[in-house]
N, C-alpha and C positions, 0 to 999 in steps of 0.2 A: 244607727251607725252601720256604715256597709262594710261587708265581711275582712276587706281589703284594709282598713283602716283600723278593724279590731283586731289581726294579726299582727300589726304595726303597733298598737296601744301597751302601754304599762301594765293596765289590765292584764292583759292574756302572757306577756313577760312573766309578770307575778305570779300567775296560776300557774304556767310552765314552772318557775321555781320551786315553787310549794309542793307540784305532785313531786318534784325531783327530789327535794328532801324527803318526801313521807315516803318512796321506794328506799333510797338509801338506806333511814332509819327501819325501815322494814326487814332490808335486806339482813341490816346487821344482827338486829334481833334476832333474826331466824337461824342465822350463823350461831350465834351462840346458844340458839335450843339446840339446834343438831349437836352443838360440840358436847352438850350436857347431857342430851340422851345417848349417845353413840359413845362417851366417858372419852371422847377423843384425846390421845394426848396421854392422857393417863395409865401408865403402863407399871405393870408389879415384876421384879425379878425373881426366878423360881428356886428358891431356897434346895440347897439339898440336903436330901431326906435318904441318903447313903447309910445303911445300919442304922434305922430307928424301924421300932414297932408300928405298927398299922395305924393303932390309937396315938402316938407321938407324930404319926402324919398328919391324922386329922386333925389334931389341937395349932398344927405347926400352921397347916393351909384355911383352918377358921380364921386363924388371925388374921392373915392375908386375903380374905374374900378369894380365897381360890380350893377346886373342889380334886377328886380323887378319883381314879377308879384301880381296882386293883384285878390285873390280867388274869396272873396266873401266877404259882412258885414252881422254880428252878433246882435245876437238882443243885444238894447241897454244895455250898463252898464252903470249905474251913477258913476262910480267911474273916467273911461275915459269921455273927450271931443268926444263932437257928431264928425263923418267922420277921424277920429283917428286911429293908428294902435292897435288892442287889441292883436293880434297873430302872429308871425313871426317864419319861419324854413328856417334855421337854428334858434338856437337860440342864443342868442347876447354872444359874444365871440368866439364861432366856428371859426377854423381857416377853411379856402377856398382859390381856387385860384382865380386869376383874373377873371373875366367874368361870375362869377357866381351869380345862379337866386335868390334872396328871395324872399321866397311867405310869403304874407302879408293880414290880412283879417283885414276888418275895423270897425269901432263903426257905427253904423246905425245911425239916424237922432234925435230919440225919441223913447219913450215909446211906442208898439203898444197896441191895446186896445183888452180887452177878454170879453168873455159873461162868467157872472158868474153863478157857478153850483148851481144848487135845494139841499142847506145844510139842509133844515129844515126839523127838526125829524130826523136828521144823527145824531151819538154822536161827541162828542170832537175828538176824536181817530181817526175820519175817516172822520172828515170837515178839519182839518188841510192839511193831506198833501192832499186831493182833490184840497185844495187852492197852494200850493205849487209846486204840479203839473202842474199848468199853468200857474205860474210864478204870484202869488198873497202870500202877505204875511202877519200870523197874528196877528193881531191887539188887541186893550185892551178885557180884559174878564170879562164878568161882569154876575151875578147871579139874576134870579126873581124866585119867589115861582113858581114852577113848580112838578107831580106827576116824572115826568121823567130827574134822576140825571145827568147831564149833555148832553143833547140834546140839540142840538141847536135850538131857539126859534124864533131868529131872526138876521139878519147880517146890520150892519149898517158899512157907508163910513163917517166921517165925521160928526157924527149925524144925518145924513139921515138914514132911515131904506133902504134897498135894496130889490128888488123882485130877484126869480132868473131868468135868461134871463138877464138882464142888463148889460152892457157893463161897464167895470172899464179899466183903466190904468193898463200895467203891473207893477209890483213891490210895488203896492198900499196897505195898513194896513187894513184888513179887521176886523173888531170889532163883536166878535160874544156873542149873549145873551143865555146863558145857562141854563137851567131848578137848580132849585138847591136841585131837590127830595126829599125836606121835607114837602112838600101838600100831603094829603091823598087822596084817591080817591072818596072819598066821599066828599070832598073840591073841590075837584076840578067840580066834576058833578055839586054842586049845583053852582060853579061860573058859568060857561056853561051855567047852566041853566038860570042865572038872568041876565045874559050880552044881551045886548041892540046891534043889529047888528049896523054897524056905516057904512056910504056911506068913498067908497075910496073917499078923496082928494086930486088932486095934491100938488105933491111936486114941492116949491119953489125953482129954480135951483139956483137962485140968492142970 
C-alpha cells in the first residue's frame, strides 16, 4: 500500500484516535497526581491562638496538620495572661496549606522595671511623653503655688514622692506636681529665703 493511500485508510484514522485518547487519558491522570501531590485546592484556615499557652498552640495546630515557630516574647501586656500568644502571622483566618509554619510571639512574665527620668523643672508638655516613652503612664495632676506655670515640682508613685534615678514598674501611674504660676517672684524669694533646710528621710517602703 503506498504511503498516499495509507494516510487516507481507516487504518491510520484509528491509530490517530487511539494515540489521541491515550494522551488525553494520560493527560488527565497526571492532572490529578499533581493535584494530589501539590494537596492543590486544599487549603486550612488559621485558627486563632490569641491568649493560649505555647502547648495549647501546638495540640490546637497538630490537629490541623499545621506547624509553629515561636519568635520571640513581648514586653508584658496586662490585657493578655503572662507566656500567652499576643502576635501570630498568618493572621487567624488566613487560608494555608497543610504543613504550614505560624510564627507566634509571646506575653513575657511581668512588668520590667525603668529608672525614671529627671522631670523636675521640665514643663507639662515635655514630662508627659518623656514618661510615655518608656512605657510609664500619667498619673493624677495636682497644682501648688509655684513662680513657674506648669513645671513640674515633684513626681510621686502612690504618695511616695519620687527621686529621679528610681526604678518604677512599667506601665505604672506617675502623679506629677505642677507649679501653678500664680506666685510672684518676689513671693517666692522671700519663701526661699525663710525655709528652713530639712535632712532627707527615708522613705517608708512598707
Amino acid at each position: 500500500m503506498s504511503l498516499r493511500k495509507y494516510l487516507t485508510s481507516r487504518v491510520f484514522f484509528g491509530q490517530v484516535l487511539a494515540a489521541l485518547a491515550i494522551i488525553a487519558v494520560l493527560g488527565y491522570l497526571f492532572m490529578h497526581w499533581l493535584t494530589f501531590t501539590t494537596d492543590h485546592g486544599h487549603e486550612i484556615a488559621v485558627p486563632n491562638l490569641s491568649k493560649l499557652t505555647e502547648e495549647q498552640v501546638e495540640d490546637k495546630l497538630d490537629e490541623l496538620d499545621l506547624d509553629y515557630v515561636l519568635l520571640d516574647s513581648v514586653d508584658f501586656r496586662g490585657d493578655y495572661p503572662a507566656f500567652t500568644v499576643v502576635e501570630q502571622d498568618p493572621l487567624p483566618g488566613t487560608k494555608v496549606k497543610v504543613g504550614r509554619k505560624v510564627y507566634i510571639k509571646i506575653n513575657a512574665s511581668g512588668y520590667s522595671s525603668v529608672k525614671l527620668p529627671d522631670l523636675i523643672d521640665k514643663t507639662y508638655r515635655e514630662a508627659v511623653p518623656t514618661l510615655k516613652a518608656i512605657g510609664l503612664e500619667e498619673g493624677t495632676i495636682t497644682y501648688e503655688p509655684s513662680l513657674g506655670k506648669d513645671m513640674v515640682l515633684a513626681m510621686r508613685y502612690k504618695g511616695r514622692n519620687l527621686k529621679p534615678g528610681e526604678r518604677v514598674m512599667k506601665s505604672s501611674k506617675i502623679d506629677l506636681v505642677l507649679g501653678d504660676g500664680k506666685m510672684s517672684y518676689e513671693e517666692e524669694v522671700q519663701i526661699d529665703s525663710t525655709a528652713t533646710p530639712e535632712e532627707d528621710t527615708p522613705v517608708d517602703e512598707q
